[in-house]
C-alpha positions as CSV (number, residue, x, y, z in Angstrom):
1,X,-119.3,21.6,9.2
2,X,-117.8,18.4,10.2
3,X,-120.8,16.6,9.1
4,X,-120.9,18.5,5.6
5,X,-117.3,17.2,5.0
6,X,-117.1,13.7,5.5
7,X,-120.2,11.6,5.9
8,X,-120.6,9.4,9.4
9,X,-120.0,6.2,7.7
10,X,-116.7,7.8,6.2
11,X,-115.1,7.4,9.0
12,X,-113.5,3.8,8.6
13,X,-113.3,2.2,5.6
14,X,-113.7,-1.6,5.1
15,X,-111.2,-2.8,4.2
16,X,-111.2,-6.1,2.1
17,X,-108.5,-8.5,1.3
18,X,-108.2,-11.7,-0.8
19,X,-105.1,-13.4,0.2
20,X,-104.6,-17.2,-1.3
21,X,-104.9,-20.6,0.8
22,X,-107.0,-17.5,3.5
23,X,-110.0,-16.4,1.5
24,X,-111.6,-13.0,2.0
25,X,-111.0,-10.8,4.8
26,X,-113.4,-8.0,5.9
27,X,-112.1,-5.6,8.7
28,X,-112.6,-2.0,10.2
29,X,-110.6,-0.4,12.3
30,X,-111.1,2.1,15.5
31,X,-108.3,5.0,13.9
32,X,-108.0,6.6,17.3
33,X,-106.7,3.5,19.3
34,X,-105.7,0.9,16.1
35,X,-108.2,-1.7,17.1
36,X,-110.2,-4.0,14.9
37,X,-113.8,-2.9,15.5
38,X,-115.3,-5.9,13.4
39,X,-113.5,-8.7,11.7
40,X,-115.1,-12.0,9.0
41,X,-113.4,-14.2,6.6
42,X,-114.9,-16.5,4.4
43,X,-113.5,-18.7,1.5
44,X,-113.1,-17.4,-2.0
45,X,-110.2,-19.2,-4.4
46,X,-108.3,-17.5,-6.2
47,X,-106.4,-18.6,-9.9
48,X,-102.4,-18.4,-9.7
49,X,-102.2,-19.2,-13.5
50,X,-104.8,-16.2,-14.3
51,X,-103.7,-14.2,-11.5
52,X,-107.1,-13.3,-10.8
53,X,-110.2,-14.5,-8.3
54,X,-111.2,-17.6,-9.6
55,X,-115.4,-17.5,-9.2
56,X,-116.4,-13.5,-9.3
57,X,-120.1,-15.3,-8.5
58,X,-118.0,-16.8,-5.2
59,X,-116.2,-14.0,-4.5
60,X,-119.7,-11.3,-4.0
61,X,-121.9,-14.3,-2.6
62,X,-119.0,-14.1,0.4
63,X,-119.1,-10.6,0.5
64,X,-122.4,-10.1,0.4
65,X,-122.7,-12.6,3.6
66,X,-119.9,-10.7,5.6
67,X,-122.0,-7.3,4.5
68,X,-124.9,-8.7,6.3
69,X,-123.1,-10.7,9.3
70,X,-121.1,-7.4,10.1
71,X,-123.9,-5.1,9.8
72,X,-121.8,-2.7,7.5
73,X,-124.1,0.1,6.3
74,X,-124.8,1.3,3.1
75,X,-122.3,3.2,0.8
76,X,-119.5,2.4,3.2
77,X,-116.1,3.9,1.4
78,X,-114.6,0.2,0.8
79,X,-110.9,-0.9,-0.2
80,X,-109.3,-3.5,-1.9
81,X,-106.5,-5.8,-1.5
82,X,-105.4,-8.8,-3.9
83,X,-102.4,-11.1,-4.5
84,X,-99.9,-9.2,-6.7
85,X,-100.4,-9.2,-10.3
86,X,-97.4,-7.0,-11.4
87,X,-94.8,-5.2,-9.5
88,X,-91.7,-3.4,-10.2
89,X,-89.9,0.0,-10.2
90,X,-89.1,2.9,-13.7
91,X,-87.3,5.9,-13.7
92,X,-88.9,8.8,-15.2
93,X,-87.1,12.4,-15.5
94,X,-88.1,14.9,-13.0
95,X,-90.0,16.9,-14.7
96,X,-93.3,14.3,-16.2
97,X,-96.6,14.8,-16.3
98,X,-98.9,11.7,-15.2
99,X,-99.9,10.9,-18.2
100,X,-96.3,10.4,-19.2
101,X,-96.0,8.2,-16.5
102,X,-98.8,6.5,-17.2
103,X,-97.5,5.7,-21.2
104,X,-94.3,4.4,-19.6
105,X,-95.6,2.1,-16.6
106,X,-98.1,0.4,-19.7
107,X,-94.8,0.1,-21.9
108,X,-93.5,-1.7,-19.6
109,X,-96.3,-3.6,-17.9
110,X,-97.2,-4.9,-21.5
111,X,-93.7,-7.0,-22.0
112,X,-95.3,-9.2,-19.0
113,X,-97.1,-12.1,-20.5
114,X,-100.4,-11.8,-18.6
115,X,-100.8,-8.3,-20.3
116,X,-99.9,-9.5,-23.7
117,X,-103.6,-10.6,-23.9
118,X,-105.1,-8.2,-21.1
119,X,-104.8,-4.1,-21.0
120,X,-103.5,-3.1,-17.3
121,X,-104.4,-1.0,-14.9
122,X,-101.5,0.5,-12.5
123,X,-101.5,2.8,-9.7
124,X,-98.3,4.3,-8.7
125,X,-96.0,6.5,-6.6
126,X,-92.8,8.3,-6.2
127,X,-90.3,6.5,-4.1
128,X,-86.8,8.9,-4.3
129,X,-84.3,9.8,-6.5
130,X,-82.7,7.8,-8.8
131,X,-78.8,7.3,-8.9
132,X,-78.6,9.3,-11.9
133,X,-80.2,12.8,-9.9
134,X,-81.8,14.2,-13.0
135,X,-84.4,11.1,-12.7
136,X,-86.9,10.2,-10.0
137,X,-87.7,6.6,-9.0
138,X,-91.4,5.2,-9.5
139,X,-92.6,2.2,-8.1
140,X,-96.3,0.6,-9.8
141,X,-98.4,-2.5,-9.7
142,X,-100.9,-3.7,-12.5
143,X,-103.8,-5.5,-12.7
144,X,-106.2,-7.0,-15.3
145,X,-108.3,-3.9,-15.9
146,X,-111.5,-6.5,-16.9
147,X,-110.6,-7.4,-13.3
148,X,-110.9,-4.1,-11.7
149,X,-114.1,-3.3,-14.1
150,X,-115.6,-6.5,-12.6
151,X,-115.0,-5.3,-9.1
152,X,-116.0,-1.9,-9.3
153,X,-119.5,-3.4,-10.8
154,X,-119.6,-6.1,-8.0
155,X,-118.9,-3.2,-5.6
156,X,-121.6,-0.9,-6.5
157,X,-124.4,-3.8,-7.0
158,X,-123.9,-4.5,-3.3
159,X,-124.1,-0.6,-2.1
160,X,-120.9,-0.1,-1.2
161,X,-118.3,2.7,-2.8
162,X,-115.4,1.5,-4.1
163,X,-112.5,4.1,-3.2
164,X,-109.5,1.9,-4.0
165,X,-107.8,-1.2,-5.9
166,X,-104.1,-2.1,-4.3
167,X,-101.6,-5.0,-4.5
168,X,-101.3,-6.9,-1.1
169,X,-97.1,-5.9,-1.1
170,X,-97.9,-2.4,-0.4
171,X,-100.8,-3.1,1.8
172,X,-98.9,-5.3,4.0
173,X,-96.3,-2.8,4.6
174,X,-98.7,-0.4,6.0
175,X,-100.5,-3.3,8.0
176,X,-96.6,-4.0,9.3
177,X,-96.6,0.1,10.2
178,X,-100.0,0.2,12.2
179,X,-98.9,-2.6,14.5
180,X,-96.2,-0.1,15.7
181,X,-92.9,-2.8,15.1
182,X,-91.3,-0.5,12.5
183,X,-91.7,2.9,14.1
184,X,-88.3,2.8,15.2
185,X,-86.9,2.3,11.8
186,X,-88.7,4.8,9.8
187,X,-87.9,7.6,12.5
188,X,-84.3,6.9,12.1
189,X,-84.9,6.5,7.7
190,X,-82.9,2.6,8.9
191,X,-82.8,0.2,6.3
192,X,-84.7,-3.2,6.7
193,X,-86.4,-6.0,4.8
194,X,-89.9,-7.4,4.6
195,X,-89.8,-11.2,3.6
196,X,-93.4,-12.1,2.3
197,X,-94.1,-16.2,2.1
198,X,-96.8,-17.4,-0.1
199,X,-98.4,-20.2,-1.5
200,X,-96.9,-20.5,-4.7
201,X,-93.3,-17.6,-4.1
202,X,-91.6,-15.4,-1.5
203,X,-91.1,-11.8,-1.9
204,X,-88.7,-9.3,-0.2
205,X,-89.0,-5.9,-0.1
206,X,-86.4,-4.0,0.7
207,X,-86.8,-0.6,2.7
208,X,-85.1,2.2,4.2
209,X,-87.1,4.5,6.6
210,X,-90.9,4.6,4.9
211,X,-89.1,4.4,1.1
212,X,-89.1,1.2,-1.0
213,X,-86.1,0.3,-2.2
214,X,-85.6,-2.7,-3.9
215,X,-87.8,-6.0,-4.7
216,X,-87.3,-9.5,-5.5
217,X,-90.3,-12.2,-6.1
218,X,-89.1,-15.8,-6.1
219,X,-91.0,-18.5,-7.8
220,X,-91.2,-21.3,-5.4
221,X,-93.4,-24.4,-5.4
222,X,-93.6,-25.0,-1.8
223,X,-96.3,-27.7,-2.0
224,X,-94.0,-29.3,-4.2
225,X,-91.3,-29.8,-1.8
226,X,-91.4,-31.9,2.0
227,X,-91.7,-29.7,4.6
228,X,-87.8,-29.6,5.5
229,X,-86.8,-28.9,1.9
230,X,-89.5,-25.9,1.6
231,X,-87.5,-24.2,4.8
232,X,-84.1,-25.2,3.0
233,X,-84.8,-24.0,-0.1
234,X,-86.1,-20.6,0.8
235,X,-83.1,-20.1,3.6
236,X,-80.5,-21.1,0.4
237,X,-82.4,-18.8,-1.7
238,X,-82.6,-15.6,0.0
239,X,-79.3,-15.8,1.2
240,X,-77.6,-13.7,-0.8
241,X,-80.9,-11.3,-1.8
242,X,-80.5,-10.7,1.8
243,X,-76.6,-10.2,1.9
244,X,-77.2,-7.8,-1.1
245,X,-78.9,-4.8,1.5
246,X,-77.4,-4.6,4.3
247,X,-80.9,-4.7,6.9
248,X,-81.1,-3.4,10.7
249,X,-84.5,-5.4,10.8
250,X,-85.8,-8.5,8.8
251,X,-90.0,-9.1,9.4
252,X,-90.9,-13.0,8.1
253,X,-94.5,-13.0,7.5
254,X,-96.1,-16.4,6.3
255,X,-99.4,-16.7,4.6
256,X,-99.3,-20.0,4.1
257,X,-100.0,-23.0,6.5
258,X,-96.7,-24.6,4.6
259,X,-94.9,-22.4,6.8
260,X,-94.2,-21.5,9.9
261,X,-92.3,-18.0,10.2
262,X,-91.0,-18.6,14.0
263,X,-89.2,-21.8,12.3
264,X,-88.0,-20.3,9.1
265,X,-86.8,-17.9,11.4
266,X,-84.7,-20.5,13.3
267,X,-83.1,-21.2,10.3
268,X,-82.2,-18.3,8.9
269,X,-78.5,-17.4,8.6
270,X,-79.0,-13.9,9.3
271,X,-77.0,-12.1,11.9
272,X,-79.7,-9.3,12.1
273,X,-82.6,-8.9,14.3
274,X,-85.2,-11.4,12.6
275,X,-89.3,-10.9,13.2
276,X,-91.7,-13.9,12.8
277,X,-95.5,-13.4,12.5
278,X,-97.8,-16.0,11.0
279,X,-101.1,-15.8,9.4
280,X,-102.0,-19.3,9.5
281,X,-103.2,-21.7,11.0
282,X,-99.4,-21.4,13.0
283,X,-100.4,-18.0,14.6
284,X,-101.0,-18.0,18.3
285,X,-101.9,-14.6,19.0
286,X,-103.7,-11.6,16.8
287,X,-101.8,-9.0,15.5
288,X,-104.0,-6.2,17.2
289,X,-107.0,-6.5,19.6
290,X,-110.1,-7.5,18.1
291,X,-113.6,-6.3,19.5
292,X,-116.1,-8.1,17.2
293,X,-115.6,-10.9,14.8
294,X,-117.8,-13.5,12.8
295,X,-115.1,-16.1,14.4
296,X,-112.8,-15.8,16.7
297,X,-111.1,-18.7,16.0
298,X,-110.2,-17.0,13.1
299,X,-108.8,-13.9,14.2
300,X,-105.2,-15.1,15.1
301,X,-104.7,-15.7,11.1
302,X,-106.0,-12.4,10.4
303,X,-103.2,-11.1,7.7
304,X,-101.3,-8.2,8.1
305,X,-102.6,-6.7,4.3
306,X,-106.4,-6.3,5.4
307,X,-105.3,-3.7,7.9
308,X,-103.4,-1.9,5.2
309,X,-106.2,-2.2,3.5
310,X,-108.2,-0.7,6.3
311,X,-106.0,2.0,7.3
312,X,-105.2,4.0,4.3
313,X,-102.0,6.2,6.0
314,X,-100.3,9.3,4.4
315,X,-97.1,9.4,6.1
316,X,-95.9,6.6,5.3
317,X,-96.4,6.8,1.6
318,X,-96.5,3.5,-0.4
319,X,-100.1,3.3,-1.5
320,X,-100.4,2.2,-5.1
321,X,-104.3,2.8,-5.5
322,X,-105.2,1.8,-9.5
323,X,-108.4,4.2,-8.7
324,X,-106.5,7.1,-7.5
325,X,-107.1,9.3,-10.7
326,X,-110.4,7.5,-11.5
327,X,-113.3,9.4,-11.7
328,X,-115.7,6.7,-11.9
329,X,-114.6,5.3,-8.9
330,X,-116.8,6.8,-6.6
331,X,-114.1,9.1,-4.2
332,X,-110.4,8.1,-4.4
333,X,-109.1,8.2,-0.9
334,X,-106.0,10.6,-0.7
335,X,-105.2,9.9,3.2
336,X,-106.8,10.5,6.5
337,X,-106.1,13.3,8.5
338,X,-107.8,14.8,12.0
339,X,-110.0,17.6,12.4
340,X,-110.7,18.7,15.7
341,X,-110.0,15.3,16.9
342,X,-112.3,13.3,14.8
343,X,-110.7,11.0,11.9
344,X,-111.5,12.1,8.5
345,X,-110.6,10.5,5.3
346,X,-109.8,12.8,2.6
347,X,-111.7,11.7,-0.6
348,X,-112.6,13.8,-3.7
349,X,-115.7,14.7,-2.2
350,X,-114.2,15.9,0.4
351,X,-112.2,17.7,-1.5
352,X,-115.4,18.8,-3.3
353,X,-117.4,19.9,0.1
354,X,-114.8,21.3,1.8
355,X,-114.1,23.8,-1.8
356,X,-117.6,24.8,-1.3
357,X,-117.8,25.4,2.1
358,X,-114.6,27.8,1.7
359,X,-116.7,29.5,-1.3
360,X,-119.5,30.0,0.9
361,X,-117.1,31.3,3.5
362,X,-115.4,33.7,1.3
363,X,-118.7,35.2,-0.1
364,X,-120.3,35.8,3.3
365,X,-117.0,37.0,4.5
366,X,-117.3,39.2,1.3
367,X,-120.5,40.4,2.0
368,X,-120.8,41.5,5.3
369,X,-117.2,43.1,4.8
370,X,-118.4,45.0,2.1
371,X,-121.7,46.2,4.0
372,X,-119.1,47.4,7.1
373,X,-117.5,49.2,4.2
374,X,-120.6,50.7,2.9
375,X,-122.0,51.2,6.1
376,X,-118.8,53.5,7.5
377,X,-118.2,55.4,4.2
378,X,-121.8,56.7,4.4
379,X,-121.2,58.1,7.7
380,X,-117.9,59.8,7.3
381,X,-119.3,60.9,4.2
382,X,-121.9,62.2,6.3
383,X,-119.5,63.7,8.8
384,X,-117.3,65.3,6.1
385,X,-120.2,66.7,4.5
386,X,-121.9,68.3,8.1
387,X,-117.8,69.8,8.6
388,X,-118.0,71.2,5.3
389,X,-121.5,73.3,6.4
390,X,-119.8,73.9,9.6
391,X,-116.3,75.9,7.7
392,X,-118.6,77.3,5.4
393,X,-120.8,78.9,8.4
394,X,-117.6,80.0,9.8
395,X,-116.0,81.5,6.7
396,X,-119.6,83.6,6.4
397,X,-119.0,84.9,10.0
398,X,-115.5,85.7,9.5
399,X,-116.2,87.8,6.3
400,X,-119.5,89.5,8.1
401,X,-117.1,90.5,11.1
402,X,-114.1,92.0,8.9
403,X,-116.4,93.5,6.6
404,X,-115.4,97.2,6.1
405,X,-112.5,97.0,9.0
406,X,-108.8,97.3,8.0
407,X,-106.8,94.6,9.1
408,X,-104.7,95.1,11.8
409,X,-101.2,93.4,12.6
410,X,-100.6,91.4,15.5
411,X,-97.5,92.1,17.5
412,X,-95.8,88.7,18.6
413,X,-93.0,90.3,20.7
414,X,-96.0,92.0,23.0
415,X,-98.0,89.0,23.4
416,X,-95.3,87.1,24.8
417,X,-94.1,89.7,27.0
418,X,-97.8,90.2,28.3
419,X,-98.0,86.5,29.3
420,X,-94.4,86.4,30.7
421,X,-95.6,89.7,33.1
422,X,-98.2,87.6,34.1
423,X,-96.5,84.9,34.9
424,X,-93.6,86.9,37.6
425,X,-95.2,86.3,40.5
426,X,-95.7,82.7,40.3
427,X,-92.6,82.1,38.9
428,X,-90.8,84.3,42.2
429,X,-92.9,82.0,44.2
430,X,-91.2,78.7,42.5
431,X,-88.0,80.1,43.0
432,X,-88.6,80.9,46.7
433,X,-89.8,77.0,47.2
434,X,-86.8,75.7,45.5
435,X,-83.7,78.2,47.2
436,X,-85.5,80.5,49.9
437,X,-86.6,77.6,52.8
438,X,-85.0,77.6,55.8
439,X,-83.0,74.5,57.5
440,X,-85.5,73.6,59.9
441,X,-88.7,74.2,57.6
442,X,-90.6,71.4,55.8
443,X,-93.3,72.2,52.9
444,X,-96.1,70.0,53.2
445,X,-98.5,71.3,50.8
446,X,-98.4,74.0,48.2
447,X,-101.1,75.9,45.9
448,X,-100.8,78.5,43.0
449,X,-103.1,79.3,40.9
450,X,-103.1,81.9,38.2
451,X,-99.8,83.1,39.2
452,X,-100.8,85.8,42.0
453,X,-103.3,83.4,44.0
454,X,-100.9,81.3,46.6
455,X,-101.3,79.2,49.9
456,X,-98.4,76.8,51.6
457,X,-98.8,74.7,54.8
458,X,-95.7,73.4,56.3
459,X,-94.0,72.6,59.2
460,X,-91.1,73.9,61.7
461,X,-88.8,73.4,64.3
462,X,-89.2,77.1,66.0
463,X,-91.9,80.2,65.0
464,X,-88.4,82.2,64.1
465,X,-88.2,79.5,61.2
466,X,-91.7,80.1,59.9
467,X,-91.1,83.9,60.0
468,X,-88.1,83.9,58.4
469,X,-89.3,81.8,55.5
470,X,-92.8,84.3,55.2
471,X,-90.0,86.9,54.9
472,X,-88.2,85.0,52.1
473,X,-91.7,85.0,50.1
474,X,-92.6,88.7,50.3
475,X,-88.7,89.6,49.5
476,X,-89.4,87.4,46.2
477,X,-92.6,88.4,45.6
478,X,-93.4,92.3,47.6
479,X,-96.2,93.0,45.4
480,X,-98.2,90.0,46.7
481,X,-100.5,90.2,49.7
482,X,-99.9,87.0,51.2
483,X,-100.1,86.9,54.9
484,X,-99.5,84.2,57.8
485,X,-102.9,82.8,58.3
486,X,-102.7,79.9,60.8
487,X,-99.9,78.7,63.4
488,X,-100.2,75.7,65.8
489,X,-98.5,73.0,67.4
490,X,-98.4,69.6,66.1
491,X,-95.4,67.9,68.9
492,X,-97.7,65.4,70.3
493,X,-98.8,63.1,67.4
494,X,-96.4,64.0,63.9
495,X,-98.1,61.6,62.0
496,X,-101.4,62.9,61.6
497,X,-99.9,65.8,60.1
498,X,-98.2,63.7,57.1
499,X,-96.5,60.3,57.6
500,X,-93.4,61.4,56.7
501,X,-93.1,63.7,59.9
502,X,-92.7,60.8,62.0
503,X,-88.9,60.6,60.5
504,X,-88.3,63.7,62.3
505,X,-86.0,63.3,65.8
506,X,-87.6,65.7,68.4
507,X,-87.2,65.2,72.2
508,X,-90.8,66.4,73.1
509,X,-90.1,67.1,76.4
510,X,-88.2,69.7,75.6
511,X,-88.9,70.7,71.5
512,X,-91.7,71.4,69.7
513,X,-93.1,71.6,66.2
514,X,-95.4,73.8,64.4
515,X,-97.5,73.9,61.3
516,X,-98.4,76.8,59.7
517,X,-100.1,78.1,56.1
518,X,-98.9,81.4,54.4
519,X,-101.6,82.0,52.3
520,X,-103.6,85.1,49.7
521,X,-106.3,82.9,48.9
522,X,-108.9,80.6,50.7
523,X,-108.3,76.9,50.1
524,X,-109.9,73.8,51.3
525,X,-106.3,71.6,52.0
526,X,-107.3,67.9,52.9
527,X,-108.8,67.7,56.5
528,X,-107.0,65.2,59.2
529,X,-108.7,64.3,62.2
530,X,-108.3,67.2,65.4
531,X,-105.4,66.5,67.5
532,X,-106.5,67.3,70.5
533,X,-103.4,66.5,72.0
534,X,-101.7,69.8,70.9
535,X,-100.0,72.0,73.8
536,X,-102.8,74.5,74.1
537,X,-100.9,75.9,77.1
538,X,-98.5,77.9,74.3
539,X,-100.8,79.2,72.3
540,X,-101.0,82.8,74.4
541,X,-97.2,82.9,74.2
542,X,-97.2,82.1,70.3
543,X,-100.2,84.6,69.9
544,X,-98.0,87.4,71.4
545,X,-94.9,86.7,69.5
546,X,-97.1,86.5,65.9
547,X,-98.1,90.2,67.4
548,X,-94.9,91.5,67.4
549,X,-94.0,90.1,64.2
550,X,-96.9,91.3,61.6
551,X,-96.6,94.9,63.4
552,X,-92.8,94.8,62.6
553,X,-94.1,94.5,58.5
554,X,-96.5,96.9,59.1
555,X,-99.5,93.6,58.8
556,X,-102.5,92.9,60.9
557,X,-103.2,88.9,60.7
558,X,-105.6,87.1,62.4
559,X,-104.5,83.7,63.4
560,X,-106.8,81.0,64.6
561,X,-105.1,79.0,67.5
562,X,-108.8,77.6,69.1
563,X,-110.2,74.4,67.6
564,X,-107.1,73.6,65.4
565,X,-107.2,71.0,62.4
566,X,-104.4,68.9,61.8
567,X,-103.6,68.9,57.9
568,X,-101.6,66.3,55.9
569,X,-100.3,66.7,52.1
570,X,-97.2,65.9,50.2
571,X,-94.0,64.6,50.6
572,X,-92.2,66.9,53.0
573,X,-89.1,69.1,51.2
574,X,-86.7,70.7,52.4
């Protein structure tokens, strides 16, 4: 999917700059790690009076070189950064549709004098809210559209896709935010300044957090001046532009081997924490780590606005791309985001493939839900229509088997007592568990079934115990036939019987314990292993006074006292 979206070599863009007294900058960048994967400059002039490159021939000859030198493939999405043309803020109401933006940023743009005689070409975007809150502020640079027309065909003759046309203002801000030094100050929205010195001017532009503010561009003809005047005359200058915004930060960046930013920044009168970094021939150290380069001796001068130019970022929003809303400019890069961990750039064909690939998605989604569906309904309608045949069959017996027969009513009140008779006997036998067991008697295990079929093990302290609790259940049941069916002694080992008996105090030299099972019914209780250990020697004497007891109710019971089993069940109850 990943490779449907964005193409492989859409993964950087190449970014190119043009920055006076420099020349042309090609660089791409790593976007995971902010390094410079491959780096080349070459010469190219450029026209101050025109505001535009001064040889177009020059200007793709270098490119073309770089192309080849950096082994940059093929339709590679490419960016582009030149020396300001025209730059400055509107306000527009709040509610304006592009187009209405577009009329007033060319009203505007045409009162300068290089677009008396040239149409422009702006690219804009929102940067807050006015003062007056029914109004939103709009920053926008302009360029010679013959310019841009001549790029875009220079551009495509080479192979490349052109995604993008910016001013080197913005771009150098975003270079200034990929080198990490203003994180601090957009996280806490902070205000501070970026002071931009060029050949020919200075400009500063005036932020708080990622929003532009405010801009000044001061016309200053450095050549013109000794070396100590230049400094002097730009410190007296931006005095009180700078005293105007009150700035946590202020970030000198020179592009010009007329000055050095570390000693400007000596002699600043600033009592705010000052920034120096110098693309020159001044700069003693890159701006980030480089991994391949044409030169390296030119790598320290590398210029903050070819990494903007490379490094297209959404969140921090000042990217004034004339070719945002061009269709004819290949793919317009919106911003780059990641997907599963790989950076993507999102372009209008992105746009474009990712809209498909969600069509797709939806349809077979679509499909294969609506088969479930079809599936399912023709087998409950199959199901509905076999339960249909079945009530059907059923009505047909019902009317066979009342055919001719009077209907007869059915008495509720008898039913009911019929069940409840049923149910005495069992219910006697609950009652006897729950309020008929004697002190010394524990109830081991207990089975009913169907009301009149019964069988309870248990254990005792004494034979009188067990007798008077088989008593209890005829007196609460008379009509049963339940009879004492097994007797022995379980002293020696308790908790083979259940391991609850073991809780029981006895002094077994002198007291004993028995089990027994009252029983009507045959029933397979769980088996424990023999105890062989059981006090045999009582058994005659316990076989004699059983006697005596089943002849006083009139009973003959047979009770095994050879080969005994030792039993265990439930919990033990009192």
């Amino acid at each position: 999917m990943l490779n449907f979206l964005s193409q492989s070599n859409q993964k950087q863009i190449v970014g190119i700059a043009l920055t006076p007294g420099i020349g042309l900058e090609v660089a791409i960048l790593d976007k995971t790690n902010s390094t410079v994967i491959n780096y080349g400059r070459k010469r190219v002039d450029y026209n101050f009076s025109t505001r535009e490159i001064q040889d177009y021939v020059q200007f793709k000859t270098a490119l073309v070189e770089l192309i080849d030198l950096m082994k940059i493939p093929p339709k590679s999405l490419t960016y582009i950064v030149l020396p300001n043309v025209f730059f400055d803020f509107i306000e527009v109401p709040q509610v304006v549709t592009n187009a209405e933006i577009k009329t007033a940023i060319l009203s505007k743009a045409e009162e300068f004098y290089i677009f008396k005689r040239e149409e422009p070409l702006s690219g804009w975007c929102e940067v807050g809210i006015s003062e007056n809150t029914s109004q939103k502020k709009i920053v926008y640079s302009s360029f010679q559209k013959s310019a841009v027309e001549e790029l875009k065909e220079i551009i495509s003759d080479i192979g490349l896709q052109l995604v993008g046309i910016e001013t080197s203002y913005s771009a150098t801000l975003r270079g200034l935010y990929l080198t990490g030094q203003i994180d601090d100050v957009i996280l806490e929205k902070a205000p501070w300044t970026t002071m931009i010195v060029g050949t020919n001017s200075y400009t500063l532009l005036q932020m708080e957090g990622n929003s532009l503010i405010d801009y000044s561009e001061v016309p200053l003809a450095i050549k013109s001046f000794s070396t100590e005047e230049a400094y002097q005359a730009i410190v007296s200058s931006s005095a009180q532009l700078l005293n105007n915004h009150d700035s946590n930060k202020l970030f000198i960046i020179s592009q010009t081997d007329d000055i050095c930013a570390e000693v400007l920044k000596r002699q600043m009168q600033y009592d705010r924490e000052i920034y120096a970094i110098d693309s020159n021939k001044f700069s003693k150290k890159t701006l980030l780590e480089v991994v391949s380069t044409t030169d390296y001796s030119q790598v320290n001068s590398m210029t903050l606005s070819v990494l903007g130019a490379a490094h297209l970022k959404s969140n921090f929003g000042v990217i004034l791309n004339v070719l945002a809303d061009d269709p004819s400019a290949s793919m317009g890069v919106y911003f780059t985001t990641n997907i599963l961990g790989t950076p993507v750039d999102v372009t209008s064909e992105f746009v474009l493939r990712a809209s498909i690939l969600l069509s797709a998605a939806f349809f077979i989604v679509f499909g294969v839900l609506a088969g479930i569906c079809a599936t399912i309904d023709s087998k409950e309608q199959a199901r509905i229509s076999d339960l249909t045949n079945q009530i059907r069959t059923v009505d047909s017996q019902i009317l066979t088997e009342t055919d001719g027969k009077s209907k007869q009513e059915i008495d509720m009140n008898t039913i009911i007592d019929e069940i409840a008779s049923m149910n005495v006997t069992a219910i006697n036998f609950y009652d006897s568990i729950a309020t008929d067991i004697p002190k010394n008697v524990w109830l081991t295990q207990y089975y009913n079934k169907s009301g009149d079929k019964i069988a309870v093990r248990g254990v005792a302290q004494s034979i009188v115990d067990i007798y008077e609790y088989y008593k209890n259940l005829r007196i609460v049941s008379p009509q049963s036939d339940i009879k004492l069916t097994e007797l022995k002694v379980i002293t020696e080992d308790l908790s083979q019987e259940n391991k609850y008996l073991s809780d029981i105090e006895l002094n077994k030299d002198t007291e004993r314990l028995y089990s027994f099972e009252i029983a009507n019914t045959q029933i397979e209780f769980e088996k424990k292993p023999k105890n062989q250990s059981s006090r045999n020697a009582n058994n005659n004497q316990q076989e004699n006074y059983m006697k005596s007891l089943q002849e006083d109710e009139n009973e003959i019971i047979k009770i095994p006292l050879n080969d005994i089993e030792n039993t265990s069940g439930m919990r033990p109850a009192k």
